[in-house]
N, C-alpha and C positions, 0 to 999 in steps of 0.2 A: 500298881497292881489294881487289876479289877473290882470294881466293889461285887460282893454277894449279891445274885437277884434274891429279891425279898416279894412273900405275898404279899398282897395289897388285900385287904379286907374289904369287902364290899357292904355298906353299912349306909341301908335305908333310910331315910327320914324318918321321923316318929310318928308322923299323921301321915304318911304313906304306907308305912307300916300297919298301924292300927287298922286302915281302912281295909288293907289287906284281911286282917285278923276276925273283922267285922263280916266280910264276903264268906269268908271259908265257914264261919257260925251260921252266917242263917244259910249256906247251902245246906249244910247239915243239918241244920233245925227244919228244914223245908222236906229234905226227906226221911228224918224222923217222923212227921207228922203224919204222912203221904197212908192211909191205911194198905195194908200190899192186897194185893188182886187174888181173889179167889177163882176158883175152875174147877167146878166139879166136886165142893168140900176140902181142896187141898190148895193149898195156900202155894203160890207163884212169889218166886224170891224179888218182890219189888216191880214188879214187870207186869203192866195192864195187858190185860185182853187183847188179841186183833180186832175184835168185836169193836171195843169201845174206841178203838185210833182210829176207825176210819167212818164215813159217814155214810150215812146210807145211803145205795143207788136212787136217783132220779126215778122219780113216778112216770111211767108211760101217759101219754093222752089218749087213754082207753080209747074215747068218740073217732077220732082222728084215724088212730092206728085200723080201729076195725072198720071203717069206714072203707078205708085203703081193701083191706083182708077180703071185705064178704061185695068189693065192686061188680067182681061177676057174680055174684050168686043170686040163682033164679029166685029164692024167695028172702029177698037183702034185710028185710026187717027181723024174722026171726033171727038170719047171723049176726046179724049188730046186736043183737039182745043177748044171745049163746058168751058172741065173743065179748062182749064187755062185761061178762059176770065171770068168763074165765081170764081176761085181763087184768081185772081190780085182785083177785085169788094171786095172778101166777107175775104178775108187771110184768108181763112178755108175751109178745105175740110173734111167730113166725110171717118174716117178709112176703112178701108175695100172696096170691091169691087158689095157689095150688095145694093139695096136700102131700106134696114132694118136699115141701120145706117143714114139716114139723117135728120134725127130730131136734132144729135149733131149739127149741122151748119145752125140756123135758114133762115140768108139770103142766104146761098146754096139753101137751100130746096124748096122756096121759090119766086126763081128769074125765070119769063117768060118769054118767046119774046114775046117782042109787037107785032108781026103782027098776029101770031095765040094763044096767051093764054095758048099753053105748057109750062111746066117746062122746061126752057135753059138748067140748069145743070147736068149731067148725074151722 
């Protein structure tokens, strides 16, 4: 007659074990610590910002980009001047040197001077 199959207990070493018992404490001791992320006055269950994950976009090279922007423009010194004070403001300049493209750079498009209600950006 057959013998009965029997479980077989599966039974860790003791500093295997342990080292296990150690991992699973300080993950938990790591996100006990963690203060949880606030938004708004209201506390985010453990879960940071998207703000804080990701990093911030690349600075444009204001000189560069507008240089490009005001190539055709009849008087290039005051665009370079316009558009590098609405570049460092908005990091974004619409391609090209038309004003067919400034819809891409909402706050370019956008930005007046206060004293007379023009568009600042060329």
């Amino acid at each position: 007659m057959a013998q009965p199959l029997t479980r077989r207990r599966l039974l860790l070493p003791p500093p295997l074990l342990l080292l296990m018992l150690l991992l699973a404490l300080a993950a938990h001791h790591q996100a006990a610590s963690d203060p949880p992320a606030t938004h708004g006055g209201m506390r985010a269950s453990g879960t940071r910002s998207l703000l804080q994950q990701q990093p911030p976009p690349p600075r444009l090279d204001c000189p560069k980009v507008c240089a490009g922007r005001c190539a055709n423009n009849w008087r290039k010194e005051m665009c370079n001047d316009k558009c590098n004070v609405c570049c460092q403001r908005c990091n974004c300049v619409p391609p090209g040197t038309g004003q067919d493209t400034r819809h891409i750079c909402p706050c370019y498009a956008t930005m007046t001077n206060p004293h007379n209600g023009k568009l600042k950006c060329p």
